[in-house]
C-alpha positions in Angstrom: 81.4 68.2 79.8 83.2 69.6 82.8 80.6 71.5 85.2 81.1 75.1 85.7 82.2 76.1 89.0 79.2 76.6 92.0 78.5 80.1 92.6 80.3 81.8 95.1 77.7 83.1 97.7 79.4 83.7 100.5 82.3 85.7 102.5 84.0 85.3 105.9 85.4 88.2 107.7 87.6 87.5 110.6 87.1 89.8 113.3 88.1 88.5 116.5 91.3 90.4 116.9 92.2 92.2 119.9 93.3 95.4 117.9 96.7 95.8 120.5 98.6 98.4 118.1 95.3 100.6 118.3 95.5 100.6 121.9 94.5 102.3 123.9 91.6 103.3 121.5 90.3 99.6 121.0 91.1 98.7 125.0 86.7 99.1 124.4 85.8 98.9 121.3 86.4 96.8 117.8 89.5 97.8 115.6 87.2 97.3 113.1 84.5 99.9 114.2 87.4 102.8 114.0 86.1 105.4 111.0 87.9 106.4 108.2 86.0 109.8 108.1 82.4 108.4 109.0 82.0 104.9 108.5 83.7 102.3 110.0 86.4 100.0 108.5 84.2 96.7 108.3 81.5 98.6 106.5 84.0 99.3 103.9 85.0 95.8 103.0 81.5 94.3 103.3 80.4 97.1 101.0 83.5 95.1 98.8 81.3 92.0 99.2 78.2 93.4 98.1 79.3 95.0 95.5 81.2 91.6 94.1 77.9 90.0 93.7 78.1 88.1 97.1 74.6 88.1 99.2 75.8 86.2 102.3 78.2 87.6 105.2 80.1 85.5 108.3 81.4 87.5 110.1 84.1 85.8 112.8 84.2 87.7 116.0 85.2 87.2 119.6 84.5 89.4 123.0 83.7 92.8 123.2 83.0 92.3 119.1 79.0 93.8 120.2 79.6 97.0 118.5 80.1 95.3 114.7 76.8 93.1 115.5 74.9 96.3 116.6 75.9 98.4 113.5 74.8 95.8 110.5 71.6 95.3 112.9 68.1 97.6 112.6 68.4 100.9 115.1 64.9 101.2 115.8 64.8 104.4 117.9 67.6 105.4 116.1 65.8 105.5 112.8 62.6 106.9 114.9 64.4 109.7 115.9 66.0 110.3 112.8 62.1 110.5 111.2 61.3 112.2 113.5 63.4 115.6 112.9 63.2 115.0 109.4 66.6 113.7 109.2 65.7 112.0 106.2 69.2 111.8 104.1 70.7 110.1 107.6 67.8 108.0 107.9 68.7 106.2 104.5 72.1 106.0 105.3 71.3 104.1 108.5 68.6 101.9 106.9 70.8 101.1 103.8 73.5 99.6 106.3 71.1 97.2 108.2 69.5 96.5 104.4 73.2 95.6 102.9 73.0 91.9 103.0 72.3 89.1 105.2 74.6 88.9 108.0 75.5 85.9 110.5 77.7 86.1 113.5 79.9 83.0 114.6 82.5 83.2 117.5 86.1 82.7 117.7 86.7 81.9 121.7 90.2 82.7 121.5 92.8 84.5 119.3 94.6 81.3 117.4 95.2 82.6 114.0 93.9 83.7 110.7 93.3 80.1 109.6 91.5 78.9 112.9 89.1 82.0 112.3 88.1 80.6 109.3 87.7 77.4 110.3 85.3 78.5 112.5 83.3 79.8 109.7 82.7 75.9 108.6 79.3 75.2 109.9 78.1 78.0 108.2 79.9 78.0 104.8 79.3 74.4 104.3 80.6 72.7 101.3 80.5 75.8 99.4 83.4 78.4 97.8 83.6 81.6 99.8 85.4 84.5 100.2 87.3 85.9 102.9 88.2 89.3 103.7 90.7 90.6 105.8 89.4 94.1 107.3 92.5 95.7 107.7 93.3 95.9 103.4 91.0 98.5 102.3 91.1 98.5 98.3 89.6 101.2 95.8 89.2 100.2 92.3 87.2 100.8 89.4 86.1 96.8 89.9 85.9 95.7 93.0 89.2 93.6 94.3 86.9 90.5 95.4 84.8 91.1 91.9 88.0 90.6 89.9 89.6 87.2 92.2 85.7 85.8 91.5 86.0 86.4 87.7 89.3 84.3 87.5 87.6 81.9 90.5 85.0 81.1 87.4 87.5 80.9 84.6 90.1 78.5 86.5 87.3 76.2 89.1 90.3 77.1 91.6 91.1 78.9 95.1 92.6 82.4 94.5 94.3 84.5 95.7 95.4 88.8 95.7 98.7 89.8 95.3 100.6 92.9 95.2 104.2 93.5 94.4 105.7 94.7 97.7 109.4 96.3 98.4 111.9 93.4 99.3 112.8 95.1 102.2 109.5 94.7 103.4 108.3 91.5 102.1 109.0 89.9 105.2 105.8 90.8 106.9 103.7 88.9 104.3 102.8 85.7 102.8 104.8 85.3 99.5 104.1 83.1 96.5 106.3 81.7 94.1 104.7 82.3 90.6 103.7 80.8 87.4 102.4 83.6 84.6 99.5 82.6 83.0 99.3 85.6 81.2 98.3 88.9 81.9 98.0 89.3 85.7 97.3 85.9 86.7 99.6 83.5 88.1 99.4 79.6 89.3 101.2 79.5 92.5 103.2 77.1 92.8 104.3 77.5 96.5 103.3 79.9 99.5 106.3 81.1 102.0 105.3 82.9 105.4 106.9 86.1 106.2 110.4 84.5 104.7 114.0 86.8 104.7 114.0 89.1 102.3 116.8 87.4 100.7 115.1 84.3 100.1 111.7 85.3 99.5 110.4 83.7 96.0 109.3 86.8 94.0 107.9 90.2 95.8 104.2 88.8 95.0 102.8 89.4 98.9 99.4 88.1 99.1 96.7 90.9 100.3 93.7 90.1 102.4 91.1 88.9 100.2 90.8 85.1 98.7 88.5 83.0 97.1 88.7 79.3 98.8 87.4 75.9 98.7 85.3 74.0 101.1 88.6 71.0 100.3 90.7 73.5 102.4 88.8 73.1 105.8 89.8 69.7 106.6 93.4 70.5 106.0 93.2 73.6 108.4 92.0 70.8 111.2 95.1 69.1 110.7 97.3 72.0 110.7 99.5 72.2 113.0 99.6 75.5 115.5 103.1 77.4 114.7 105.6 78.8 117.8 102.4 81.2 118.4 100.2 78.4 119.2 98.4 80.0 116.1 97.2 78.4 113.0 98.6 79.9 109.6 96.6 80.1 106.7 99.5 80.0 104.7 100.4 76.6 106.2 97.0 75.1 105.2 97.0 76.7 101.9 100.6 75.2 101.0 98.9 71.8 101.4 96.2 72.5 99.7 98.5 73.5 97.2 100.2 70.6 96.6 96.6 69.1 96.3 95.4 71.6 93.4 96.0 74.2 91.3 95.7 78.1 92.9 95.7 80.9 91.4 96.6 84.5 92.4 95.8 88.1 90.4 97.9 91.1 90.8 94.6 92.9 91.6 94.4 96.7 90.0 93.4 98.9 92.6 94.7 101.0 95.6 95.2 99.2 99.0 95.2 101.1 102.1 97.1 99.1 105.1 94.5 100.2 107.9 96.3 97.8 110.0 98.9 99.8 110.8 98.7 103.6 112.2 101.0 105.3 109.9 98.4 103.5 107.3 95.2 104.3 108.7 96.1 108.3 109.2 97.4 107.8 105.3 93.5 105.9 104.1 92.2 108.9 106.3 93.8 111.7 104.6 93.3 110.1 101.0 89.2 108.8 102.0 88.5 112.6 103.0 90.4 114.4 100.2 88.2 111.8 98.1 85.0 113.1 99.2 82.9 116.5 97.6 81.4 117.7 100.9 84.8 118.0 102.8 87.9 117.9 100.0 87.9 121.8 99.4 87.7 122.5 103.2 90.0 119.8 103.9 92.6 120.5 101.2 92.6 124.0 102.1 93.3 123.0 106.2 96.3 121.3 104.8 98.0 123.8 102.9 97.6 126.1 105.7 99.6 124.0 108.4 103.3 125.4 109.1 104.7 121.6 108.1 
């Protein structure tokens, strides 16, 4: 009988970007620490993690990264002060971020690629499965994205992968898969392109920054080759792994917000505080009233 697949446990979120299409805004600060509304972007997508079941957080970072470390740690005289004017409702939310789940720190010296981040995350994910998380997709859904790669991570013992169906006029700026329907909205992928011409890209299946992977993929990473960048491609590394095993991709349902980009953040900005009861009204009503 075969065994069922191990548990996945833990995620990876690389985090050592330098954040240069933000600047001059992160010239001091982590990309990931700018706020949609009130709460940074990494607190998002590890609120993602937590609420997919996983209890274990990596986060990959690099200089001037402090601020991320600082925010999922205790605040002492914050939370002093806090109790101390009876701030009680901001107390929790303070506490509950430092209470979300274990977090561990690992450095990435310099800037060489999404698949040289997570390499740095092996002495700490071990021989495990883990998810990654790239902070600059922020998805709402009914299920959580990661929840829903995890489910078809148990059914298939495989790496997965999201993807959503992208314009071809703008496929070129992702990874691409060419897919095999399994039915419904899973696929088995049965090759991986980086950021190909639109004219040759294999469907309009773009993968999205979040992945379930196997410990099997870390030893191919060492061996991948750096690209005209000098940077190591994820996509490279998965393509071999590929032609190892089966992966598997879901068209995720859900709403991804490209915070990555500014045009996308002031979008996720707009939507996150239309979304919320204490400001929508207000908000909505500061809208209509602009001369656009």
């Amino acid at each position: 009988m075969t065994p069922p697949p191990r548990k996945v446990r833990k995620a990876v979120f690389p985090a050592a970007g330098l954040g240069t299409r933000f600047l001059p805004a992160t010239k001091a600060q982590p990309k990931e620490m700018l706020p949609l509304v009130d709460k940074p972007t990494i607190q998002y997508v590890v609120e993602e993690a937590v609420a997919s079941g996983l209890s274990d957080i990596i986060l990959i970072t690099g200089r001037n990264k402090r601020a991320i470390e600082d925010h999922f740690d205790a605040a002492f005289e914050l939370e002093y002060y806090l109790q101390d004017r009876g701030k009680l409702d901001e107390l929790a939310q303070i506490r509950t971020i430092s209470e979300l789940a274990a977090v561990s720190y690992v450095r990435q010296k310099e800037p060489l690629g999404l698949g040289h981040a997570i390499l740095c995350a092996e002495p700490l994910v071990g021989q495990e499965p883990f998810g990654v998380f790239l902070g600059d997709d922020i998805i709402v859904a009914a299920v959580p994205c990661m929840r829903q790669l995890l489910d078809v991570y148990e059914a298939h013992d495989g790496p997965v992968l999201a993807v959503m169906r992208v314009p071809r006029e703008e496929i070129g700026r992702y990874g691409v898969i060419a897919p095999r329907a399994l039915g419904g909205n899973v696929f088995e992928v049965q090759d991986l392109v980086e950021k190909p011409d639109p004219a040759e890209a294999p469907s309009d299946l773009a993968i999205i920054g979040r992945y379930v992977l196997t410990p099997d993929l870390f030893p191919i990473l060492a061996e991948t080759p750096p690209d005209s960048r000098g940077e190591i491609q994820l996509t490279n590394g998965l393509r071999t792994l590929q032609s190892r095993r089966p992966i598997y991709a879901v068209e995720f349902e859900g709403k991804r917000y490209d915070t990555g980009d500014r045009l996308g953040f002031l979008k996720a900005t707009v939507e996150f505080a239309l979304a919320r009861p204490d400001l929508a009204d207000a908000f909505r009503g500061y809208l209509k009233s602009l001369d656009l």
